[in-house]
C-alpha positions in Angstrom: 0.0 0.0 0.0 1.3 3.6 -1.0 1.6 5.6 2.3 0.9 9.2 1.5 -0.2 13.0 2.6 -2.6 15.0 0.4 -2.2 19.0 0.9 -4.3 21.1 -1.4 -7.7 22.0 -2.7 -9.8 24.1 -4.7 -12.2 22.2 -7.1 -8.7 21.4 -8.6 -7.8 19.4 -5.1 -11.1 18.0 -5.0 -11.2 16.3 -8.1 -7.7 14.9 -7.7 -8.8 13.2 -4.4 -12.2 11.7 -6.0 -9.7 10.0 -8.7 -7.4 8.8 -6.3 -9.9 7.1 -3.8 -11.8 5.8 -7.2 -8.5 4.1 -7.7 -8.2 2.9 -3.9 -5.2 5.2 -3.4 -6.2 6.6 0.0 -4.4 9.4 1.9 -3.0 8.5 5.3 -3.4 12.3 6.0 -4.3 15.2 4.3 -4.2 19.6 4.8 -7.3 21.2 3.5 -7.3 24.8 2.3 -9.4 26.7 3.5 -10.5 29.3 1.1 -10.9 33.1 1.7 -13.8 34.8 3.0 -15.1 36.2 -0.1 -14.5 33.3 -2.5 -17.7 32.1 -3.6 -17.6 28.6 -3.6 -16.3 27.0 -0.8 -14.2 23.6 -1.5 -12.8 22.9 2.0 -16.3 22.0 3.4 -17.1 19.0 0.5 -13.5 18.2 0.6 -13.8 17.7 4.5 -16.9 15.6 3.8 -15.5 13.4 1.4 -13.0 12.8 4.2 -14.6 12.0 6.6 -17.3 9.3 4.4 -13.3 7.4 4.5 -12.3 8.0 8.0 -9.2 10.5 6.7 -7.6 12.2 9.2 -7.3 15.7 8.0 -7.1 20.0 9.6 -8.2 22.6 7.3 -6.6 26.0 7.5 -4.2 28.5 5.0 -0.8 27.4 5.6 0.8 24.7 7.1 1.6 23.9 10.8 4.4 22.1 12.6 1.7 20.1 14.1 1.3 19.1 10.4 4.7 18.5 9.3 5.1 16.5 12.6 2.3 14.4 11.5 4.3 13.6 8.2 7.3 13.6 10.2 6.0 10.2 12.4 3.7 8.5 9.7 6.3 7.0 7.6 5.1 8.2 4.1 5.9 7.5 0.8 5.2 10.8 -0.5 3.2 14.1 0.0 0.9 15.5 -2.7 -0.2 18.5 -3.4 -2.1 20.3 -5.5 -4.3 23.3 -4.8 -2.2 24.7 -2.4 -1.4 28.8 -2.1 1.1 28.6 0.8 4.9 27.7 0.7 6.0 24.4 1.4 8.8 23.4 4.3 11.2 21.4 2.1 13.5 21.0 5.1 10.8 18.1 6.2 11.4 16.1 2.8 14.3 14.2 4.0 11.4 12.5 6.1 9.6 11.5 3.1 10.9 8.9 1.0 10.0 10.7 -2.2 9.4 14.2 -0.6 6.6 17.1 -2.1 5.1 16.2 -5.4 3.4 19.1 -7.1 2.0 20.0 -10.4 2.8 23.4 -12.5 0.7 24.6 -15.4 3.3 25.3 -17.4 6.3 23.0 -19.8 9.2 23.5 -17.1 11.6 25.5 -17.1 9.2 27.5 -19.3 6.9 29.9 -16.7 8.3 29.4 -13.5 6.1 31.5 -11.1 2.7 33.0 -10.8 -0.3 32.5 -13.0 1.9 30.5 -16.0 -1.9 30.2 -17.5 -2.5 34.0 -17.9 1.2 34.5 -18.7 0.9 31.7 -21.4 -2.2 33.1 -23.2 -1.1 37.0 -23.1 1.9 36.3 -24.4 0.3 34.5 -27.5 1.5 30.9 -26.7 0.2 28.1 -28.9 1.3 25.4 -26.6 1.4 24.7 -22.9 1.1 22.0 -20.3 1.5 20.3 -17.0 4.6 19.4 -15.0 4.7 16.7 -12.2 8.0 17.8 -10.2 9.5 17.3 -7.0 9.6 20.8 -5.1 13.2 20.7 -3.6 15.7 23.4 -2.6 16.8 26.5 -4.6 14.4 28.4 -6.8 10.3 28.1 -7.1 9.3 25.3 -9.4 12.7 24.0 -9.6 13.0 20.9 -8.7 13.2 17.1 -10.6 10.4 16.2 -13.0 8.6 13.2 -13.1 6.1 13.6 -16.0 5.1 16.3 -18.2 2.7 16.5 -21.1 1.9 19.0 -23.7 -1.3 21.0 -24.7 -2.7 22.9 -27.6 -3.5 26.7 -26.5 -6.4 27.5 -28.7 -7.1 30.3 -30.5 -10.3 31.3 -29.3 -10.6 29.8 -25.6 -10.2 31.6 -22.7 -8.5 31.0 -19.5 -11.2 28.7 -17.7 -11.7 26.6 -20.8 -7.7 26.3 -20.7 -7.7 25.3 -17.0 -10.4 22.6 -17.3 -8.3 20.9 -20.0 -5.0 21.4 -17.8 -6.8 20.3 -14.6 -8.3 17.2 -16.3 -4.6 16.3 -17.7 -2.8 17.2 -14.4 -5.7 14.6 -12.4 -4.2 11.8 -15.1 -0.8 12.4 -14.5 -1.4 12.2 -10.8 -3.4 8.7 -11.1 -0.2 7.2 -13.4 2.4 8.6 -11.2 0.8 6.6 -8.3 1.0 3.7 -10.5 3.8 3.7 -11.9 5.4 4.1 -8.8 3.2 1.0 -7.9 5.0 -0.7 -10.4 8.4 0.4 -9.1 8.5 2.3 -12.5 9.1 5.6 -11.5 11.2 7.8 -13.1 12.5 11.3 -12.8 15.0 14.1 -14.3 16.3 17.3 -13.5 15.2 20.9 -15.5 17.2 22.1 -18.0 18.4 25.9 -15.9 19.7 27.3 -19.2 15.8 27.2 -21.1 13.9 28.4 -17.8 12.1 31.6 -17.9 9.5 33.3 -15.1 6.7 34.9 -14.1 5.3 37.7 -11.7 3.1 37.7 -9.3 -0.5 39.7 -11.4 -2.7 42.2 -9.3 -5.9 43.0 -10.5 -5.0 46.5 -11.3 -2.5 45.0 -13.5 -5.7 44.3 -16.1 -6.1 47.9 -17.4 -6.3 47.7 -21.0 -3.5 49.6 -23.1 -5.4 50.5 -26.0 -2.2 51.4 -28.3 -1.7 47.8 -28.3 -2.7 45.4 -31.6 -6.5 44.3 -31.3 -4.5 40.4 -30.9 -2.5 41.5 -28.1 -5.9 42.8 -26.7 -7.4 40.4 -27.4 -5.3 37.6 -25.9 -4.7 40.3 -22.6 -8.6 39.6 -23.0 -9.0 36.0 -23.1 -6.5 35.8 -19.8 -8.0 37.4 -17.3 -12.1 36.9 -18.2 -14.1 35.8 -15.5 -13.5 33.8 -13.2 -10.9 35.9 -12.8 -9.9 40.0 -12.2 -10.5 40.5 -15.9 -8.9 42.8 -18.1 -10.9 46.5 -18.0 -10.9 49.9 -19.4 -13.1 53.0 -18.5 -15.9 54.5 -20.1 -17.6 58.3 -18.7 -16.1 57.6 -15.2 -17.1 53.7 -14.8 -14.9 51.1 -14.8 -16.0 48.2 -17.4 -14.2 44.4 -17.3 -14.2 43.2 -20.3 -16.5 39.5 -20.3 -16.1 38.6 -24.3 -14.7 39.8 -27.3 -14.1 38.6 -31.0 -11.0 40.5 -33.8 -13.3 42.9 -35.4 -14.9 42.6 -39.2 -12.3 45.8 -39.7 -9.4 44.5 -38.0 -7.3 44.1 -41.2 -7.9 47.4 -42.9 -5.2 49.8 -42.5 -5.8 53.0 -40.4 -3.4 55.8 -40.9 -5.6 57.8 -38.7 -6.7 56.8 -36.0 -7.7 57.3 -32.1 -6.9 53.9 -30.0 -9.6 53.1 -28.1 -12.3 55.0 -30.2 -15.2 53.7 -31.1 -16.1 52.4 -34.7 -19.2 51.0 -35.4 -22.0 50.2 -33.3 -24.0 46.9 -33.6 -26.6 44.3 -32.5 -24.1 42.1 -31.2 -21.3 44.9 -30.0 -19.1 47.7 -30.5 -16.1 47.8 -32.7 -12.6 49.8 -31.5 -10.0 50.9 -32.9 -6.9 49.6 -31.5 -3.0 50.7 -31.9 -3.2 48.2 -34.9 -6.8 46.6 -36.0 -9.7 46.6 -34.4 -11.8 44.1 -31.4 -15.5 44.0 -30.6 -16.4 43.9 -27.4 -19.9 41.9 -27.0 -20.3 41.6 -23.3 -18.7 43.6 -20.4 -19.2 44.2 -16.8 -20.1 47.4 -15.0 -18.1 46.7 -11.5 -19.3 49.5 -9.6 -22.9 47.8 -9.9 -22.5 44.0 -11.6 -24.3 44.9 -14.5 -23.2 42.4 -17.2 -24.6 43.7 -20.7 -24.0 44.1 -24.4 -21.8 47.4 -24.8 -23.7 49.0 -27.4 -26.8 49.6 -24.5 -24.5 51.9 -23.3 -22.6 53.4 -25.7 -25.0 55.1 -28.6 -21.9 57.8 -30.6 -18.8 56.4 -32.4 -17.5 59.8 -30.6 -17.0 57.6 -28.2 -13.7 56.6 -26.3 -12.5 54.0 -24.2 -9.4 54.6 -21.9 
């Protein structure tokens, strides 16, 4: 029997552990996040449930304790998982696992080290991604020996979410064969190549502030990013601020404007309005008004191709 921790969650977390008990790979012990206040949905509490239905010992909270790592420390595990997790992990306690932290990382490492590889990936007009299985060791974030990693098309038109179901469902698969391969006493491993890695930042949602002298494809990908669920990219129109929900390349976007305001207004339709961007043009068909949650079609409340968005 593999002997081994669970820390994580998130519907990312949750997922994982439904596989792994559907494969009779039970936790010995597992740390629950437990999300902030004003996140919506609340993962901890079904995680905890599903828990308990197996007679799991587990503690919910934000970061890890030495009552936890004591826990590890004494229980003679394999491995520790995790996935889901927002809180640094005490590597010093490895040497107590024989296998240490196994984590995942939406990204092809040593590409996108760092915060939010997924938004990084898609603003910075990547047509492939994917998911790493490492070991998180010493030294620098995201770092450490890789155990499996698998590739993934970015497409054109999908947004961050749709790109995060298909990474989550891959990163759930590489999970369930790592257990099994290290069943099999198959498991193998290598370390990153340091030359080819690159990094991230950490994002703030003021970060998401449209720069309209961009082309409509760098917009458009900035777009695509950040959509709900998350911050969202944004721009302001007579005072209120507007995140940007969907948007398509414009029916002008390949004409060539040698005059031209960015961030003007174009053409008004049923389905949107067209603006002029530092090269091309996007139509924006649904945006948000944050100061009240009004989620409409932009041409409600825009009526004049006077019009400019900043």
């Amino acid at each position: 029997m593999i002997k081994f921790a669970f820390i994580g969650g998130t519907l990312s977390g949750l997922e994982l552990l439904q596989a792994l008990i559907k494969n009779s790979y039970l936790p010995q012990y597992a740390v629950i996040l437990k999300e902030d206040v004003h996140e919506i949905n609340k993962y901890y509490s079904v995680i905890s449930e599903l828990l308990k239905t197996y007679k799991i010992p587990f503690s919910v909270k934000r970061k890890l304790t030495d009552t936890d790592y004591n826990i590890m420390k004494d229980s003679n595990l394999d491995f520790a998982i995790v996935l889901g997790w927002r809180t640094l992990i005490n590597t010093d306690y490895s040497k107590y696992l024989k296998y240490g932290f196994i984590a995942a990382h939406r990204s092809l490492l040593p590409k996108y080290r760092g915060f939010a590889p997924t938004q990084w990936v898609i603003i910075n007009g990547e047509k492939e991604t994917g998911v790493t299985l490492f070991q998180i060791e010493e030294g620098e974030t995201d770092s450490g020996s890789v155990f499996d990693q698998r590739k993934i098309p970015v497409l054109q038109d999908e947004y961050a979410i749709d790109l995060e179901h298909r990474m989550n469902d891959c990163t759930i698969e590489m999970f369930v064969d790592f257990f099994k391969k290290y069943d099999g006493n198959n498991l193998k491993s290598h370390k990153q190549d340091e030359t080819k890695a690159t990094y991230t930042c950490k994002r703030i949602p003021e970060d998401g502030i449209i720069n309209w002298n961009k082309s409509s494809l760098e917009i458009y990908n900035f777009i695509r990013a950040l959509a709900n669920p998350f911050p969202g990219a944004f721009c302001y129109y007579k005072n209120s601020c507007y995140h940007i929900r969907k948007a398509i390349l414009g029916e002008n976007n390949k004409k060539n404007f040698i005059g031209l305001i960015p961030g003007r207004v174009i053409k008004i339709k049923e389905n949107g309005i067209e603006i002029l961007c530092g090269k091309g043009t996007l139509l924006i068909t649904e945006w948000e008004n944050k100061s009240d949650g009004t989620i409409n079609n932009p041409c409600e409340n825009i009526k004049s191709i006077t019009a400019t968005l900043k």
